[in-house]
N, C-alpha and C positions, 0 to 999 in steps of 0.2 A: 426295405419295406416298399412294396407296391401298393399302388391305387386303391385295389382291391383289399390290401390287409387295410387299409385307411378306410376306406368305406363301411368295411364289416366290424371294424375293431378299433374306435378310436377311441378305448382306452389307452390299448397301446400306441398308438398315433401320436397321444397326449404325452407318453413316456418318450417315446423316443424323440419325440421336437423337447424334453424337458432334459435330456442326455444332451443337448447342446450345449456350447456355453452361453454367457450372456450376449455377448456380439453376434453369434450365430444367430442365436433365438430372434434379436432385433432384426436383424439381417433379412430371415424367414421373415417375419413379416410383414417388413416394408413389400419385398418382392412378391408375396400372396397379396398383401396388398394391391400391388401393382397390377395383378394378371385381373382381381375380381373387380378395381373401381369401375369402370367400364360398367358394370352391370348394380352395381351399391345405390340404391337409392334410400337416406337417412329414414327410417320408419316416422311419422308423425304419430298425432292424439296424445294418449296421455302418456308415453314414455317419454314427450318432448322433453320433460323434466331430467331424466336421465343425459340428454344431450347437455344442459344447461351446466350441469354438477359436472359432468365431464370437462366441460369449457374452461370453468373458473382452472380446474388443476393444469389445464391442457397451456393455457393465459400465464399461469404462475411461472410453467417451466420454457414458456416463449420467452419471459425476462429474463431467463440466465445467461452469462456467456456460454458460447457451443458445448465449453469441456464441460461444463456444469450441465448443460441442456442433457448429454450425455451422460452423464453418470444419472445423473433422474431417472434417464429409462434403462440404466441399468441394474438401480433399486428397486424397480418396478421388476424387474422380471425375476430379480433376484430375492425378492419377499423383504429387503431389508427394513430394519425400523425408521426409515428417514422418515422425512417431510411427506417426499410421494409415494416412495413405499407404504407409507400408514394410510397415507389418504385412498391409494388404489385398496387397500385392502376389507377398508369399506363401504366401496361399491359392490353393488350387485351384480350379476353377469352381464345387463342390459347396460349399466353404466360404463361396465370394463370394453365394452365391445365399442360403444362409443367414444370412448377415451382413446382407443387404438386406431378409430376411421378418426377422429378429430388431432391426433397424432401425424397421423399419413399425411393428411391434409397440409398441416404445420410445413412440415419434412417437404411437402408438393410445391409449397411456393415459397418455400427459404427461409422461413421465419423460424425453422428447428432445423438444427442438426441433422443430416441427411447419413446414409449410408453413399461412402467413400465410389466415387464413380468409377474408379478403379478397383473394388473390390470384386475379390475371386473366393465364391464360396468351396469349401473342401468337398471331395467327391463325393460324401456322406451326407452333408447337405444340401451338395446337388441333386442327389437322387433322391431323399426326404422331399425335395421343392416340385423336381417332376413327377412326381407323383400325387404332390398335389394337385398341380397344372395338369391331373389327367384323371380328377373326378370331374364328377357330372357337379355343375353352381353350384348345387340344394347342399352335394356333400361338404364343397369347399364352405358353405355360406356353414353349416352344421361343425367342422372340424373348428375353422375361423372362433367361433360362439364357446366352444369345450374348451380351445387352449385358453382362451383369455380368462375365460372364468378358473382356470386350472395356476396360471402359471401368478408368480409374486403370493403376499401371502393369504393365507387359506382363506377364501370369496367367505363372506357372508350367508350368502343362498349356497347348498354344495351345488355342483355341477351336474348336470343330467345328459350322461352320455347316451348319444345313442347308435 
């Protein structure tokens, strides 16, 4: 998949980052993560709220040991019926999207579970990743918004691809 089918078509964008497994997926988006913080600045007003409700889940799964911290997000991506799996599942896309910047975060200064600083993503999604790394912000900041509201189980709001 290229840049270009991601920019035009992230439905399938959504499908093929969901054809990962679950460590791949986390993988994806710590490292999208990575390339867009640099430019992320948290939206204020009245979505503050959305940050907050993210917080408390984001606080719950800081208290676990790592192997637990880890398997949380990978209930989350995997829709399961746990704790954080149910709890992502009723958020909204605004909430989901903050729950994965307030994640990153976590991950940023050690307080969760990081992705393996030795990890080697497979060619598949390497090139799923540089192609992210080779849209234009708005698309990355756009796909970033669709997967989250897409991935774990089915959002409350559906998702509005565009």
């Amino acid at each position: 998949m290229t840049y270009t089918d991601i920019a035009n078509n992230q439905k399938q964008a959504i499908q093929s980052f969901q054809a990962f497994d679950a460590d791949t997926q986390l993988a994806l988006l710590w490292f999208i993560y990575e390339e867009l913080k640099g430019s992320l600045t948290p939206k204020g007003g009245p979505d503050t709220s959305g940050f907050a409700i993210a917080q408390g889940v984001v606080d719950r799964i800081q208290q676990l040991p790592q192997d637990q911290q880890l398997q949380a997000q990978r209930d989350v991506v995997a829709g399961q019926p746990s704790e954080f799996g149910t709890s992502y599942g009723d958020f909204n896309s605004s909430n989901r999207l903050a729950f994965w910047y307030l994640l990153a975060q976590g991950m940023e200064n050690g307080q969760i579970v990081n992705v393996p600083s030795d990890y080697k993503m497979s060619g598949d999604a390497q090139e799923f990743f540089n192609a992210i790394k080779g849209l234009e912000f708005n698309d990355q900041i756009t796909f970033m918004r669709n997967v989250v509201s897409c991935i774990g189980p089915e959002p409350k709001e559906g998702a509005v691809f565009t």
